[in-house]
Structures are given as C-alpha cells and as structure tokens.
GUBASE-771911 format. One line per 3 residues: their letters; for each residue x, y, z of C-alpha. Coordinates in nm, 3 decimals, always signed. Example, Ala and Ser with C-alpha at 12.3 -4.5 7.8 and 13.67 -1.06 7.14 Angstrom:
REM residues 2
as	+1.230:-0.450:+0.780  +1.367:-0.106:+0.714;
//
This chain:
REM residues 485
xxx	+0.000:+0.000:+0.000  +0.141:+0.315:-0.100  +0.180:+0.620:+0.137;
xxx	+0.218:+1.001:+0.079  +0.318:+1.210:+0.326  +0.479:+1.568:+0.400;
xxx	+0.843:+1.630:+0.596  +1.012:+1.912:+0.657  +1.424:+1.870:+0.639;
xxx	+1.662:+2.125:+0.744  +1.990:+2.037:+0.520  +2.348:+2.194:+0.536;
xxx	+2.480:+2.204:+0.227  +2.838:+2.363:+0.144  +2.927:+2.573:-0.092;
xxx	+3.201:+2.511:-0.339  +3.409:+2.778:-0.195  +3.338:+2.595:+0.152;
xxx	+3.467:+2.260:+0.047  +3.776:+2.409:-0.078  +3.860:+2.579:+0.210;
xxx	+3.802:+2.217:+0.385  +4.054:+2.097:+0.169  +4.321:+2.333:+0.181;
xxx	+4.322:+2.292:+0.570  +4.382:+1.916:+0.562  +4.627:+1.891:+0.307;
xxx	+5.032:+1.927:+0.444  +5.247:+2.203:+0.335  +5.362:+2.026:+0.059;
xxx	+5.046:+1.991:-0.109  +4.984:+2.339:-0.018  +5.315:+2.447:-0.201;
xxx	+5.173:+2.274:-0.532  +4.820:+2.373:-0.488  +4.951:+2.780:-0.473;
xxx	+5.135:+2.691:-0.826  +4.879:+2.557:-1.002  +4.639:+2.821:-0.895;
xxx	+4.894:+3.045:-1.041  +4.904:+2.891:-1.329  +4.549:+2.840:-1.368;
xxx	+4.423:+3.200:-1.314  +4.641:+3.529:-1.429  +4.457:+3.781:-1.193;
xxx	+4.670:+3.615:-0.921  +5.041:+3.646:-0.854  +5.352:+3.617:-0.661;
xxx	+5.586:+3.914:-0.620  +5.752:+4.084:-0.272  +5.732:+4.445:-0.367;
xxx	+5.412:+4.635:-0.350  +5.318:+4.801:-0.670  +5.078:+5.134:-0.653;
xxx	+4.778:+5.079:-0.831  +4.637:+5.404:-1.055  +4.438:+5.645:-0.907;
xxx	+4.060:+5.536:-0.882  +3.894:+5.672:-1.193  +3.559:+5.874:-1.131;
xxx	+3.414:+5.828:-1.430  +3.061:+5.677:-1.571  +3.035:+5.268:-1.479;
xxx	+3.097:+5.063:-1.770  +2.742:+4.939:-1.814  +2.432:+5.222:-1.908;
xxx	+2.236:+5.310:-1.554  +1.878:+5.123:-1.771  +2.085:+4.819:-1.843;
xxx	+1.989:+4.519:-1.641  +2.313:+4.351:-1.529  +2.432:+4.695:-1.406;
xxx	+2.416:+4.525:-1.024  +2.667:+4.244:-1.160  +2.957:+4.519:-1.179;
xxx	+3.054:+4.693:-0.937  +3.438:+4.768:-1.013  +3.480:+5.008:-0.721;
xxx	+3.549:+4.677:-0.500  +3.808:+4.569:-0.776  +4.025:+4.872:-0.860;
xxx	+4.082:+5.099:-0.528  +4.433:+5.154:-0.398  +4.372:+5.003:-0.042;
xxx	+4.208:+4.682:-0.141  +4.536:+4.561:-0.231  +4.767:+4.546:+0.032;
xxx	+4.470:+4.411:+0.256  +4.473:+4.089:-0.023  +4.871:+4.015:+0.035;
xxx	+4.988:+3.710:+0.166  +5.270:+3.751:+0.421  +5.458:+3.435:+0.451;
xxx	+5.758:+3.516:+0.639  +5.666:+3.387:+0.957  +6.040:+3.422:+1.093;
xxx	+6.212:+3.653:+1.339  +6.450:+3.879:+1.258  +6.749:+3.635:+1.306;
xxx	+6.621:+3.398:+1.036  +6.938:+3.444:+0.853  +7.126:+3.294:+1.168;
xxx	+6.869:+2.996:+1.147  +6.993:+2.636:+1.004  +6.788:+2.495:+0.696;
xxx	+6.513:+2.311:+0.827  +6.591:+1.933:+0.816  +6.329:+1.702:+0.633;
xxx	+6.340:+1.298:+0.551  +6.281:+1.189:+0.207  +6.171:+0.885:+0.117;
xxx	+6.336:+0.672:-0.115  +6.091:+0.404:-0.353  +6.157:+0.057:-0.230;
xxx	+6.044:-0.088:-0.572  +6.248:+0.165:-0.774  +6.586:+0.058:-0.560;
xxx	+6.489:-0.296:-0.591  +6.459:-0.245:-1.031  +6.732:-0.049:-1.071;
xxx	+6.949:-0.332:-0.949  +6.740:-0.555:-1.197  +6.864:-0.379:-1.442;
xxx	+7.259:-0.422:-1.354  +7.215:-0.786:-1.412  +7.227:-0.967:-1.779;
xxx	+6.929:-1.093:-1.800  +6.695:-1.205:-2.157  +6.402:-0.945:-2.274;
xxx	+6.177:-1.222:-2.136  +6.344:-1.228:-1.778  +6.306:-0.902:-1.745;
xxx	+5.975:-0.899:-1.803  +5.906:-1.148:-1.516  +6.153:-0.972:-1.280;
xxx	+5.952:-0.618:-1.289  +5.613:-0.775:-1.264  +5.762:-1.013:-0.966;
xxx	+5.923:-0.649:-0.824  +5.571:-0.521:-0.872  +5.397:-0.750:-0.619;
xxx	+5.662:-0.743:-0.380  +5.493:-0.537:-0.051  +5.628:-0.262:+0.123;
xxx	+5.819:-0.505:+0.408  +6.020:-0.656:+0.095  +5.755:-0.974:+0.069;
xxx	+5.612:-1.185:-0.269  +5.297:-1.273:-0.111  +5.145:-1.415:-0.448;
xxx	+5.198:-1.749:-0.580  +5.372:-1.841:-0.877  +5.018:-1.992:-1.046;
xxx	+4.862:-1.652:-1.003  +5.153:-1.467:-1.156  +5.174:-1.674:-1.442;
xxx	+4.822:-1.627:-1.539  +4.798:-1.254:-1.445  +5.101:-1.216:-1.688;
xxx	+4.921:-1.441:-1.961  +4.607:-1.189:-1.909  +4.774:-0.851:-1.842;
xxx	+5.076:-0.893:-2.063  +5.001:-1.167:-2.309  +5.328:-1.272:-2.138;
xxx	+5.324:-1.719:-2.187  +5.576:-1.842:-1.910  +5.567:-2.141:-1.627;
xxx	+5.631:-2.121:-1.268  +5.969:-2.292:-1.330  +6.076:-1.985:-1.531;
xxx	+5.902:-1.735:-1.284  +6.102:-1.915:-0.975  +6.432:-1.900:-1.192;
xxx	+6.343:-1.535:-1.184  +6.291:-1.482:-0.866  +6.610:-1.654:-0.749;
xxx	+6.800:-1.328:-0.912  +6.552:-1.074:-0.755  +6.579:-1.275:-0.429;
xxx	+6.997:-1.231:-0.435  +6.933:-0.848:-0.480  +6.942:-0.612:-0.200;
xxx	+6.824:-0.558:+0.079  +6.874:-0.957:+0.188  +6.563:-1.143:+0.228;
xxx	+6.390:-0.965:-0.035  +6.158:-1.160:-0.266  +6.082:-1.378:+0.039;
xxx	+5.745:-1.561:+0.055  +5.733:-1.658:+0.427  +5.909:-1.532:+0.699;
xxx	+6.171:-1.836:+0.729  +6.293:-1.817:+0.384  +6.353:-1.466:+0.492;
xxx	+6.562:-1.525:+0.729  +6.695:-1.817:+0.533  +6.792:-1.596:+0.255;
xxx	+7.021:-1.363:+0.515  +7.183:-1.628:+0.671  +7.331:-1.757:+0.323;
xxx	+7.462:-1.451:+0.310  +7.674:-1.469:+0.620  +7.961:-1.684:+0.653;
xxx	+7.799:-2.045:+0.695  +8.132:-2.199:+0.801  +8.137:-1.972:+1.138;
xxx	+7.944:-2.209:+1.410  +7.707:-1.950:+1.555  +7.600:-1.910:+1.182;
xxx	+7.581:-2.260:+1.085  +7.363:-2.369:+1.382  +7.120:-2.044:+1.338;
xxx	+7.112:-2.168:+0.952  +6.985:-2.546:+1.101  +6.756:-2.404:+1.350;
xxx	+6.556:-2.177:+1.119  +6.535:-2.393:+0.885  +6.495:-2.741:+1.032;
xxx	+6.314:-2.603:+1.379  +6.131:-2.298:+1.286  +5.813:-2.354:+1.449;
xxx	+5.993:-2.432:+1.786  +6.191:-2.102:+1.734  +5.907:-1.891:+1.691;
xxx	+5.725:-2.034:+1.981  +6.082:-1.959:+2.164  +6.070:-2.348:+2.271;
xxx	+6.431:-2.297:+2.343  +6.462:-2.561:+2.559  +6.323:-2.835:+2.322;
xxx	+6.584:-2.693:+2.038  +6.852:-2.780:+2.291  +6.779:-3.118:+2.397;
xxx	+6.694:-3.216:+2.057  +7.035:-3.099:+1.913  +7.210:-3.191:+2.211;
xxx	+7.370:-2.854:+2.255  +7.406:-2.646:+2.524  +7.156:-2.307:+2.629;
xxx	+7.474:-2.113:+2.609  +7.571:-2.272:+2.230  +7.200:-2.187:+2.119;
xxx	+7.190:-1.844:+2.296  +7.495:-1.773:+2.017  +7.277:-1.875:+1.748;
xxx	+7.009:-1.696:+1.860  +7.205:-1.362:+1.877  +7.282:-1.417:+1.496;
xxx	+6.911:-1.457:+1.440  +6.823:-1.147:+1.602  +7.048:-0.923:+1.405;
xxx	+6.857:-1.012:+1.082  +6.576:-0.822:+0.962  +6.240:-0.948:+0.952;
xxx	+6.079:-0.701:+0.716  +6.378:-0.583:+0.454  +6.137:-0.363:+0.284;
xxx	+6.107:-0.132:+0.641  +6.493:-0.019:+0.559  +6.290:+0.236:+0.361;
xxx	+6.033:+0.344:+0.539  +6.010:+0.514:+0.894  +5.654:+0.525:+1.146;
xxx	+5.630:+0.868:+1.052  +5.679:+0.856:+0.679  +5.406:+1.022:+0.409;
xxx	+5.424:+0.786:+0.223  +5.594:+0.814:-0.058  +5.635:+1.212:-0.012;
xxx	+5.894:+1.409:+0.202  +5.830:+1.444:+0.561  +5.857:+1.881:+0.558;
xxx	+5.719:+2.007:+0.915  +5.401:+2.243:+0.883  +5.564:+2.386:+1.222;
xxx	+5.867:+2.449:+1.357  +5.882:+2.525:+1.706  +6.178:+2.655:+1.875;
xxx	+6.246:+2.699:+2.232  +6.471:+2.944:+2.479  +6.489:+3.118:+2.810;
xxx	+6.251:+3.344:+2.636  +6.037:+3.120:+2.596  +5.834:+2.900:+2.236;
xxx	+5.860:+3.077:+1.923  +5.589:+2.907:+1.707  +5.570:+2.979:+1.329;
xxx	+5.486:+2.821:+1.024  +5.690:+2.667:+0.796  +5.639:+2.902:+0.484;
xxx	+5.985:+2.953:+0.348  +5.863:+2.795:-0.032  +5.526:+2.987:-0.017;
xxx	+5.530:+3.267:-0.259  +5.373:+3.548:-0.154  +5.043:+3.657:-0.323;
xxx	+4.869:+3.960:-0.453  +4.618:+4.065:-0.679  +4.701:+4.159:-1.061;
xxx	+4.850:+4.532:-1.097  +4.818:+4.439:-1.504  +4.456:+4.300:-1.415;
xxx	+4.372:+4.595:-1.268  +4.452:+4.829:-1.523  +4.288:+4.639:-1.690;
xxx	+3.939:+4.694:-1.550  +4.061:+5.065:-1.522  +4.093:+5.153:-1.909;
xxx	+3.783:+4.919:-1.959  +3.623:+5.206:-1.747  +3.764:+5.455:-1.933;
xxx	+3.632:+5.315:-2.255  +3.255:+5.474:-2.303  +3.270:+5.392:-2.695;
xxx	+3.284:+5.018:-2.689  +3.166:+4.956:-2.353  +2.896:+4.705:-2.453;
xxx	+3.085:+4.501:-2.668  +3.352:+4.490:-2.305  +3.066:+4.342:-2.157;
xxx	+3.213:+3.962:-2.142  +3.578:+4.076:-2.125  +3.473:+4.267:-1.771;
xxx	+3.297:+3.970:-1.641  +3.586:+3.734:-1.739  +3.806:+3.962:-1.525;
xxx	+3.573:+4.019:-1.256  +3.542:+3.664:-1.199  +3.916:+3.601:-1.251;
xxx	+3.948:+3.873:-0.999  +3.752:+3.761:-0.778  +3.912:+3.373:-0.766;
xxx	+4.222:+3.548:-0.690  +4.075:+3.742:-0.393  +3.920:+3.416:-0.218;
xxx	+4.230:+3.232:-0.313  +4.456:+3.465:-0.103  +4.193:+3.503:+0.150;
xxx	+4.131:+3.083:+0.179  +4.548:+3.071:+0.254  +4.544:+3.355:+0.480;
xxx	+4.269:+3.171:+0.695  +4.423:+2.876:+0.634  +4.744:+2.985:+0.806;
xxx	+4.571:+3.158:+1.074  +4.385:+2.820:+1.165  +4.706:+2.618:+1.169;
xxx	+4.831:+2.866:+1.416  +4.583:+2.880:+1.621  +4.507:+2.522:+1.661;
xxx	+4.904:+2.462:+1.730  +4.937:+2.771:+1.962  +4.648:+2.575:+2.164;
xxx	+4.822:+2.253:+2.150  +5.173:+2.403:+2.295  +4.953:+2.627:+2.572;
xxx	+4.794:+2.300:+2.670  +5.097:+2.090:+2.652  +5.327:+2.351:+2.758;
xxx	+5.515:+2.113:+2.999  +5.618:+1.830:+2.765  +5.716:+2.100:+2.485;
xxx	+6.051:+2.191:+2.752  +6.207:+1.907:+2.704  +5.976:+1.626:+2.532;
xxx	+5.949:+1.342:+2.791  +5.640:+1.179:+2.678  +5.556:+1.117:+3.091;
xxx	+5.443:+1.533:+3.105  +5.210:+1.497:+2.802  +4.821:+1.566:+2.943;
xxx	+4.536:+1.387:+2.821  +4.372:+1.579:+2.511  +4.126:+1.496:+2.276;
xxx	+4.031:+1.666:+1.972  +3.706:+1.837:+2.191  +3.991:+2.025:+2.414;
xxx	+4.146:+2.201:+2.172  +3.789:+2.284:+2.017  +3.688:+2.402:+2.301;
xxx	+4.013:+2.662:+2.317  +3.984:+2.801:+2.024  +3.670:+2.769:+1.937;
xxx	+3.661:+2.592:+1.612  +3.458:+2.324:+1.538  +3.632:+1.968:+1.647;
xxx	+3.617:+1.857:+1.268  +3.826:+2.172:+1.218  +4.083:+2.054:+1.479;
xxx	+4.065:+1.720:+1.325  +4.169:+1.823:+1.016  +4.423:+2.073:+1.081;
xxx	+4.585:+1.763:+1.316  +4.570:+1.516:+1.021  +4.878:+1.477:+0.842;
xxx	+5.054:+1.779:+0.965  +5.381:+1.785:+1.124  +5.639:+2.013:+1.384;
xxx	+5.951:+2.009:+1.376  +6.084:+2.085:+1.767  +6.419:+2.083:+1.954;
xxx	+6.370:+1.709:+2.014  +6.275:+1.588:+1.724  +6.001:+1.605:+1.439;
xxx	+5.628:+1.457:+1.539  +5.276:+1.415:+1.397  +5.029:+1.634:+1.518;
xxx	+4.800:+1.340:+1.588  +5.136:+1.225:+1.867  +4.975:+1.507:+2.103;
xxx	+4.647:+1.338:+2.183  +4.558:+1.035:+2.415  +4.247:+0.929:+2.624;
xxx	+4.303:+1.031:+3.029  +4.279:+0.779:+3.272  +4.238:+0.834:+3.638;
xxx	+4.459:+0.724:+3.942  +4.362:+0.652:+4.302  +4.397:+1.001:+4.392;
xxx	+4.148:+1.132:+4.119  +4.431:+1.271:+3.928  +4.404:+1.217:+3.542;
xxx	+4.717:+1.089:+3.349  +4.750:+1.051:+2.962  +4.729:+0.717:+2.857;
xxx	+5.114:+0.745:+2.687  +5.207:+0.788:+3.026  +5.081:+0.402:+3.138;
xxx	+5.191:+0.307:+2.812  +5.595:+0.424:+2.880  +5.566:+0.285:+3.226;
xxx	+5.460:-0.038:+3.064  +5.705:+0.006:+2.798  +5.987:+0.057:+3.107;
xxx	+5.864:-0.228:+3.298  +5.886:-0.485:+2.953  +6.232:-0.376:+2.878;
xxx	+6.383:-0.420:+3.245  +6.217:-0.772:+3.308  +6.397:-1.101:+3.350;
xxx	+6.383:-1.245:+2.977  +6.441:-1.587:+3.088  +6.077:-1.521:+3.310;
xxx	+5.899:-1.171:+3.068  +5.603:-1.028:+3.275  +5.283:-1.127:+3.192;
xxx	+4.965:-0.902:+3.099  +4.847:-1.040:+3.492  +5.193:-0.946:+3.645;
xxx	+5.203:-0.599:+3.462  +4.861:-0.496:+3.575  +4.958:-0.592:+3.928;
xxx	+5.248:-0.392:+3.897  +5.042:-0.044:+3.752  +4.801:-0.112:+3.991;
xxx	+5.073:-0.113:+4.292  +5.174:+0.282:+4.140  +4.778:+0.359:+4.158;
xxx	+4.676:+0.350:+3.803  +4.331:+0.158:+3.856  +4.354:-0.039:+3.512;
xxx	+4.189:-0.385:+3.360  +4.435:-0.683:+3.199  +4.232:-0.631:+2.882;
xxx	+4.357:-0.283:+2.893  +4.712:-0.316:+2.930  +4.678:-0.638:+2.672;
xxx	+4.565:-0.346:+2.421  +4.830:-0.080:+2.522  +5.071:-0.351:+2.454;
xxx	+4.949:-0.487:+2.156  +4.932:-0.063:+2.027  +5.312:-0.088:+2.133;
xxx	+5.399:-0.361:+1.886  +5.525:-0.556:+2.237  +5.402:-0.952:+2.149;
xxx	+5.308:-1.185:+2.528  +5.508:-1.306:+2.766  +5.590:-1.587:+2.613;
xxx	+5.695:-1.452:+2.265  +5.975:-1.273:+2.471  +6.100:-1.495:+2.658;
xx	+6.520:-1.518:+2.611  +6.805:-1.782:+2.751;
//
C-alpha cells in the first residue's frame, strides 16, 4: 500500500568555496606548495611578487554598463580597482624573526621508492628481454616489508592476461632466485623463514654461531618462533649457552627488509617537511609556520589596469561586456584564493598555539611522561573551532621541535584516572609499561596479569584487557613470545 506524506528537512549544504577551504586545511604544506602553483598557473589575476606596486588612481568616471541596463548590479568595479584593497589581499609568509638568517635549513626525511631501488638493481644484471619482463612484474607485487605474497600460479596467469606474457612457474622461480639475491637480503621472500633463510646464506655459513642459526631456522622454525628454546637444545644436544649464540645471529637479521625504507612517521611516498617548527629558549616557544617555499600573493596590478581603461572606454563599452565579467570573476578567484590561505594559516596557528599552551610542559624538554590527556574536543573548546576543524588541521601535519620532528595526531591520548582522582594521559601508562617490559627477566617476561599488578601497585586503577591493548598498540608480542636464555 502506498503512502504520501509531507516532511520538513533542514539540510546543510556547502558551498564550493566551503569545500575548498576544507581541503586546503587538511592537506600538508607540501600539497599546499603545489596547490599555490597551479592556482597560479590556472588563473592570471593572481600572482607572486615581494614588492608592493601602486595601483592608478581610482577613476571617477561613468560605470561601464548604461544606468537602464539590467546587469548593471553584476559590476561593481569600485570593489576591484581601489588603492587600499590591495595590500589588505597580500599574503605575508615570512613567519620568521629577525634572526632567520642565523637559522639552520630546516631538516626534512625523504623517502626513497623501495620498488624503484629494488629495479634499478634488476637492471645491472644480464638478463633475456623475457626475464626481465618477469623480474619487474615479480618487483611489482613485492609489498612494502620486501615480501612476494602471491603465488607463482597466479603470476603466471595474471602475466598471460595482463601482458600476453606465456611463461611457467619454473621460469618465474628462476626469476625470482635473481631478484631474491638483490638487495636488501631477504627480499623476494614468501614466508618469513625463507627470509631469514635468505640472510643467513649470506653470512659466513662456516662460522658455528651461523651454521647452527642456519639449522635451527630452517629445520626447527616452528619451535623457534614459539621460543621453545629448551626443546631446540635437547633435541640438538647442545648447550643453552651454544644456542643463545645462534640466537644472537638470528636477532640481528631483519624481519621485514622492505622497512629499511620506510620510517613510522613517513608520508608515504612524499617528504616528511614540518608544517611547524617550534623553537624553544629562556625566552620562551617561538611558534611559526613553515612558509619559506610559499610565494607570496597579490592581486594583478596588469589586471587591474585592466578593468581601469575598460572604465575609461565609453565607446565600446557594450561590446567589453564579457571581457569585464571574465576579469571580474578572474578577480575575484584570486581574492578568495589569497583570502582561503590567509585563513588557512591563521587556523594552523591557532590550533598549534592551543596545542603548545595545553601541553606547555612536555614542549621543555619532550618526555612523553608530562604529556596531558587531550582529545580533539579540548582544543575545540580553546579556540573555538569546530572539532572537525581541529581534526583536520591535526591530520597529516607535522612540527619540527628541539627534540625531534612529530605528527600532530602524537599530542592526543584518552586520560585515565589514578587513586587520587588525578588524570594521566594514557602514553604515560603506556611508557611505564614500555619501562617495565624492557627491564624484566627475559628468561621469566612479565605477563599481561603481572604488569597490571604492577600499575596497579603505582595507583593507576587499570583492567588486563587494557594493558593487553596498550601492549598490543606498542607492537610488544606476550610473555611468552619474549622470553630469552
């Protein structure tokens, strides 16, 4: 049975000017740096220059359009062409004291490509058009921690499909033998013992400590990873101190070769350039943006006089209909453009300034103990921006401080109370777990049971589930994955 009925909505909707503003908040100052050139590229009423120009002298003549034509509302080129109008549109970008000169460039990491390294080696070796072939698609499904996680049969048929490319898995593991002796070692693995397998051949197999770690992983490999130490022993008939020798050599490869090239705080594959950079004295924090490659902006001088001898034009005025409006709208992009970055920048700052007042302590000398709890609503609630604001200013951003270079997102944890009602950040409990793991007795690690006991004993009134997940966020495995002889 079919049903009419009346409801009333009430709907937000953004503007297109509104969404772009979203967007230029969230993306990094890289992005920001190639956003600025395209947009002055894209639209010549808009340009970069450090020295003011004078505009002409505002011309009091007749508007353009006749007083009994329509459109006349559409123009109104007072707003475009006065003298003070421009200086109010500049960007200012040099967010630096007067000793910047004395300051050191500002340090950024870039990121090398993993699969670029790994081909360019490829290429070094003498190898048939065919081979070649089947080493860059094999390259190409190698992960990001240096791992073929595909097998063969699906490679062969995804090259017969993709590249009309006929080969067997005979050929294709020929292939992979010469990616897998590239660097770094273990590359090309498919499981985490051949891995480790493929390091260890290239040690020196005749050294003892070597040779046994080469029989363990690959003859007792489940018992390793289970650190089942003890059965290894008797069933070799060695000695804890003989394996513990082996084990050492085991523990200086590298599980995941493909990290070499990556770091936790890593864009990707951009450069990590701070948004911020924060510097600290006896004075006090001097907090500024990190504008050095921002051009500064301003409105057209040429587009100006442009709209000037336009006005001064009373013959052909109608027929400058469509050239004014082209300008006025180019004119007017340029004006929201430089005002979008200006309140861009003043956002940034604002939500950082309230970051550093609220975590004023642990900005000194950054031990991670002094940070406060703070969620996204805090620093909402200080500046008074909306907490998707503060989310997006705080997502992918970075600051570059006297201790090091962090995420905006590093600044925020839950709170958690202690017996005396006073709240502590989470990343505190997390460093004193992190403390208590890395001063236990390997031969007898601290279980999830024993560590809540133990933050429980300092006051912080926490479940085992909890510090299970606080561990597990840590990348710190059980008890019994750490165990050591």
């Amino acid at each position: 049975m079919l049903k009419q009925k009346l409801q009333q909505k009430l709907l937000q909707k953004l503007s297109p000017q509104q969404i772009q503003m979203i967007k230029l908040l969230e993306v990094p100052t890289l992005q920001i740096e190639q956003r600025i050139k395209k947009e002055l590229e894209d639209n010549p009423a808009l340009e970069e220059g450090t020295e003011e120009e004078d505009l002409p002298e505002e011309n009091n003549d007749d508007d353009l359009l006749d007083n009994d034509d329509a459109d006349q509302d559409e123009f109104t080129l007072d707003d475009y062409i006065e003298d003070d109008d421009i200086p109010d549109y500049r960007l200012q970008t040099n967010n630096y004291s007067k000793d910047d000169e004395k300051r050191a460039e500002i340090p950024f990491s870039t990121g090398s490509s993993f699969h670029e390294h790994i081909e360019a080696q490829l290429g070094l070796r003498e190898l048939t058009a065919k081979q070649k072939i089947l080493g860059e698609y094999i390259i190409g499904n190698i992960d990001e921690d240096g791992y073929l996680r595909r097998e063969p049969a699906n490679i062969v048929d995804d090259l017969a499909f993709l590249q009309n490319v006929q080969t067997t898995e005979q050929e294709l593991e020929e292939v992979l033998t010469i990616v897998q002796d590239l660097e770094p070692a273990g590359v090309g693995a498919r499981t985490l013992r051949e891995c480790l397998m493929l390091q260890l051949e290239r040690k020196d197999l005749s050294e003892p400590p070597v040779k046994l770690a080469y029989l363990i992983i690959g003859q007792y490999f489940v018992d390793f990873s289970k650190r089942h130490y003890d059965k290894i022993a008797i069933r070799l008939g060695i000695s804890e101190k003989y394996l513990k020798t082996a084990i050492e050599e085991v523990l200086k490869l590298n599980p995941k070769p493909g990290g070499l090239f990556s770091n936790p705080f890593s864009r990707s594959a951009q450069s990590i350039i701070p948004d911020f950079i924060l510097e600290h004295s006896e004075d006090g924090f001097d907090l500024h943006l990190n504008s050095r490659n921002l051009p500064e902006l301003r409105l057209s001088t040429a587009y100006s006089e442009m709209l000037k001898t336009y006005t001064r034009d009373k013959a052909g005025k109608k027929d400058m209909k469509d050239a004014v409006q082209f300008v006025k709208q180019k004119i007017d992009s340029a004006k929201w453009f430089i005002d979008a970055i200006k309140q861009r920048q003043n956002t940034l700052l604002l939500t950082m300034n309230a970051i550093l007042e609220y975590q004023q302590e642990y900005f000194i000398d950054g031990d991670e103990t002094k940070l406060k709890p703070m969620i996204l609503k805090d620093v909402a609630e200080m500046t008074g921006l909306d907490i998707s604001t503060v989310s997006r200013v705080s997502n992918s951003k970075y600051i570059q401080t006297h201790f090091g270079i962090y995420p905006l997102k590093f600044f925020f944890s839950e709170g958690l109370q202690t017996d005396s009602g006073e709240e502590v950040s989470t990343r505190e409990i997390k460093k004193i777990l992190h403390d208590c793991i890395n001063n236990e007795e390997k031969r007898h690690p601290l279980t999830d049971e024993k560590l809540t006991m133990i933050l429980q004993e300092k006051g912080y009134q926490i479940a085992r589930r909890t510090v299970a997940k606080y561990r597990e966020q840590l990348n710190i495995p059980v008890a019994r994955l750490r165990k050591e002889i």
